[in-house]
C-alpha positions as CSV (number, residue, x, y, z in Angstrom):
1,X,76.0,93.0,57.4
2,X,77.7,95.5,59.5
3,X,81.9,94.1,60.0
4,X,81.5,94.9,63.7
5,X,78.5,92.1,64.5
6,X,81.9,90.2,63.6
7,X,82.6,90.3,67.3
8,X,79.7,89.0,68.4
9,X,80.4,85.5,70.1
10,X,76.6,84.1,69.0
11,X,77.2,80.3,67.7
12,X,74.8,80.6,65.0
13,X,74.4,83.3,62.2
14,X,71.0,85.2,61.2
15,X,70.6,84.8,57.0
16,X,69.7,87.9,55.2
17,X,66.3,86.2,54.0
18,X,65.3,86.6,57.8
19,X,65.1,90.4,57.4
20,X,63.6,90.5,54.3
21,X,60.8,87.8,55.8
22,X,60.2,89.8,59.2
23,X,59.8,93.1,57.4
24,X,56.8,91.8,55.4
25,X,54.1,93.3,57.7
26,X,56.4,96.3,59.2
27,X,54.1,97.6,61.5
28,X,54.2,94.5,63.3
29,X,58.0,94.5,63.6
30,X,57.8,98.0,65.1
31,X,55.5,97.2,67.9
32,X,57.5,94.4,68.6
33,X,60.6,96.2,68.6
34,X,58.9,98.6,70.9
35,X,58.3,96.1,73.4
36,X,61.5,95.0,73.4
37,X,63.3,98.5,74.1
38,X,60.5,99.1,77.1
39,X,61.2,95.7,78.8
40,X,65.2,96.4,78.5
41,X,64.8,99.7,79.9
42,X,62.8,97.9,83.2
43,X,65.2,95.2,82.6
44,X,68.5,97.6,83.8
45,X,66.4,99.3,86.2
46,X,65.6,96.0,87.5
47,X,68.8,94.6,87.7
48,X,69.9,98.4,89.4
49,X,67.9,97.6,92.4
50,X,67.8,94.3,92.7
51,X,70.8,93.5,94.6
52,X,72.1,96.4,96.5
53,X,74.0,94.6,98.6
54,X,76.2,93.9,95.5
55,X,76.8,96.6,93.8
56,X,80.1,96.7,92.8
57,X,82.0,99.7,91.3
58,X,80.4,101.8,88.4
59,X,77.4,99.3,89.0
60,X,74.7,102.1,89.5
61,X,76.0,104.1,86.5
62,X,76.2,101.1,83.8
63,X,72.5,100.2,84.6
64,X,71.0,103.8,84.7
65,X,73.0,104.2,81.1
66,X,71.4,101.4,79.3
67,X,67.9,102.1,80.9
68,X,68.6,106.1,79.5
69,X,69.3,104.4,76.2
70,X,66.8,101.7,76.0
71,X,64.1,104.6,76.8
72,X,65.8,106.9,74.3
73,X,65.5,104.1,71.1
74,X,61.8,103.2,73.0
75,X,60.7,106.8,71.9
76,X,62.4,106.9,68.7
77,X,61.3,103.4,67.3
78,X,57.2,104.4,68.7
79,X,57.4,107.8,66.5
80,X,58.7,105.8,64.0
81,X,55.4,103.6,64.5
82,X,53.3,106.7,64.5
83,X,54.4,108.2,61.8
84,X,53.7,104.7,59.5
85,X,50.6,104.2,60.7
86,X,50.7,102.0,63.6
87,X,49.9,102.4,67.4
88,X,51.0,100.9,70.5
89,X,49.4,97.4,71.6
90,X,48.2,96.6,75.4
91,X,49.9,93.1,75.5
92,X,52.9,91.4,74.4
93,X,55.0,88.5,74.6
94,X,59.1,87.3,73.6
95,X,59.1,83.9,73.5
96,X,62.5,83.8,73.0
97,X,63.6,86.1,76.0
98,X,60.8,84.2,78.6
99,X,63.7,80.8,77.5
100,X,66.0,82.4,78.0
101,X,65.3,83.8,81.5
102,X,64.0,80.3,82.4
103,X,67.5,79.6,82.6
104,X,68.8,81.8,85.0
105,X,69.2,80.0,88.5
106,X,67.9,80.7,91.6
107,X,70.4,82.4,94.7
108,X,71.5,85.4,95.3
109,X,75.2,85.0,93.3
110,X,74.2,82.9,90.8
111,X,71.1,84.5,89.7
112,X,72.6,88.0,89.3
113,X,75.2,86.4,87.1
114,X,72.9,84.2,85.0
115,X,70.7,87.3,85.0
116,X,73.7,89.4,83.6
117,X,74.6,86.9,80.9
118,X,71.2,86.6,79.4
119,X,71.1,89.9,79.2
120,X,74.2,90.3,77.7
121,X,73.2,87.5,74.9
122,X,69.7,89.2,74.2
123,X,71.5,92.7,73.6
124,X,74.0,90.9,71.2
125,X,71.2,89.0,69.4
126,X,69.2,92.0,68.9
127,X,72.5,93.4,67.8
128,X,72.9,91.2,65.0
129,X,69.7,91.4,64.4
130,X,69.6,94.9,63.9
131,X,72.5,94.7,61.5
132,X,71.0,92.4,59.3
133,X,67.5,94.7,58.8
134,X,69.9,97.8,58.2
135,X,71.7,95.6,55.5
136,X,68.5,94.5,53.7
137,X,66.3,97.3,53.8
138,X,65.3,98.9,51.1
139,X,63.6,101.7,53.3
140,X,66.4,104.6,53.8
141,X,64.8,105.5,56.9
142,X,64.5,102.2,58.3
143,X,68.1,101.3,57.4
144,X,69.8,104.3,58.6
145,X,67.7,103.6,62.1
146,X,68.8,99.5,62.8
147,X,72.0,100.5,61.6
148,X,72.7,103.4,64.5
149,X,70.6,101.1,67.4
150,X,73.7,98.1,65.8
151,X,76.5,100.2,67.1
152,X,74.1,101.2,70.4
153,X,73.3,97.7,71.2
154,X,76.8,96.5,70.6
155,X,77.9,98.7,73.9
156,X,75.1,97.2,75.9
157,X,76.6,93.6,75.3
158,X,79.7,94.8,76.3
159,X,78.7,96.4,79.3
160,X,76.3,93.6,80.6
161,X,79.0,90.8,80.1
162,X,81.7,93.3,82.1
163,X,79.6,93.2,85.3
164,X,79.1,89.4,84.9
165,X,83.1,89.5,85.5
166,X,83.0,91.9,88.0
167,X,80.4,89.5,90.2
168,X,82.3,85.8,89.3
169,X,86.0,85.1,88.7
170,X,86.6,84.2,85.4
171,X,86.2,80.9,85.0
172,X,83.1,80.3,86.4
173,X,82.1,83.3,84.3
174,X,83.6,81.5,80.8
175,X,81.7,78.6,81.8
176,X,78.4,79.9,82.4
177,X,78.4,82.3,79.4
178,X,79.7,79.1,77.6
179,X,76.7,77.2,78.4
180,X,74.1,80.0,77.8
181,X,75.7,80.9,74.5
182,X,74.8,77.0,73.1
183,X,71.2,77.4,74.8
184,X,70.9,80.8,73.1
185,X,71.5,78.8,69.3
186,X,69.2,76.4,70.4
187,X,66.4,78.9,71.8
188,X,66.9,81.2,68.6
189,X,66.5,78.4,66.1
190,X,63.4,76.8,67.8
191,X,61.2,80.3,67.5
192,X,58.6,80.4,65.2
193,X,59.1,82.7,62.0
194,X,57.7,85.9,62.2
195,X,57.7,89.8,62.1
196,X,59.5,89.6,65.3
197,X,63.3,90.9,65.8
198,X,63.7,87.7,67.9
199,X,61.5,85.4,65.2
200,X,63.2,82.0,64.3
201,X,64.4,80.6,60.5
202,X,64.0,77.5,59.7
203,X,67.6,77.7,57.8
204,X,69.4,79.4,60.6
205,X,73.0,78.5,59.8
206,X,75.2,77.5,62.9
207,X,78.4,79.6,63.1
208,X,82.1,78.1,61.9
């Protein structure tokens, strides 16, 4: 696994026999992965427009980044598809992201900060995620791919957890992103296995 997912603050840990489970029917993984890149990119733009009445410093920019980047990896990972067979599906659904979201509370604050957090915890799960497929691929391609979008969805986290401070002091920001990081374990563990990049393990191992 890549040294830097080492930073990650997720309380549980994603075993290598995940990756090696999920990329049994690759195909499947790719369209789900592609899914995932399109809703982040409307995710950013979403979150962009949402509340223009509180945009804060370097607000626009950070959003319009990540949405550049999570349509960048969107094209990439769909010729990646292409070229191994698979197409595009009309439906789709993360289990694991709709949990998450039903979390987020309603009001104008405390929704853009819940909203902020989750995102920040879905970047760094796919983050780790990510590192662990790069580690156990045997497919040079495939490895060398999850092992650039690692370092890509690293600097998402980041950036999504530095606007949560920027719209809460800090303490009511610790405690929030406390709360959500034990939901995220939870939510995680409790997904059915899968060739998903969010699927569950039944042997998930809690972090020490």
């Amino acid at each position: 696994m890549l040294k830097k997912t080492d930073e990650l603050p997720l309380l549980s840990r994603t075993p290598a026999k995940w990756a090696r489970e999920a990329m049994v029917d690759l195909i499947a993984l790719l369209i789900d992965h592609a899914f995932l890149e399109m809703k982040a990119a409307q995710n950013a733009m979403e979150l962009m427009t949402r509340w223009p009445s509180e945009w804060t410093p370097g607000w626009v920019e950070a959003m319009t980044s990540v949405a550049r980047d999570e349509a960048s990896h969107l094209a990439q990972v769909t010729r990646l598809l292409i070229r191994r067979g698979g197409q595009m599906e009309r439906g789709h659904k993360s289990y694991y992201a709709s949990d998450l979201r039903r979390l987020v509370r309603s009001g104008k604050t405390g929704e853009t900060l819940d909203r902020l957090c989750v995102s920040a915890l879905i970047e760094a799960r796919s983050c780790e995620r990510f590192s662990v497929l790069a580690a156990e691929s045997k497919d040079e391609e495939l490895g060398a791919f999850y092992k650039a979008l690692h370092s890509s969805e690293m600097g998402h986290y980041k950036v999504f957890l530095k606007m949560a401070h920027k719209m809460a002091p800090k303490e009511e920001v610790s405690e929030r992103w406390q709360t959500l990081l034990e939901a995220e374990a939870r939510i995680i563990a409790a997904q059915p296995p899968g060739c998903r990049i969010h699927s569950g393990f039944s042997g998930l191992a809690s972090a020490s």
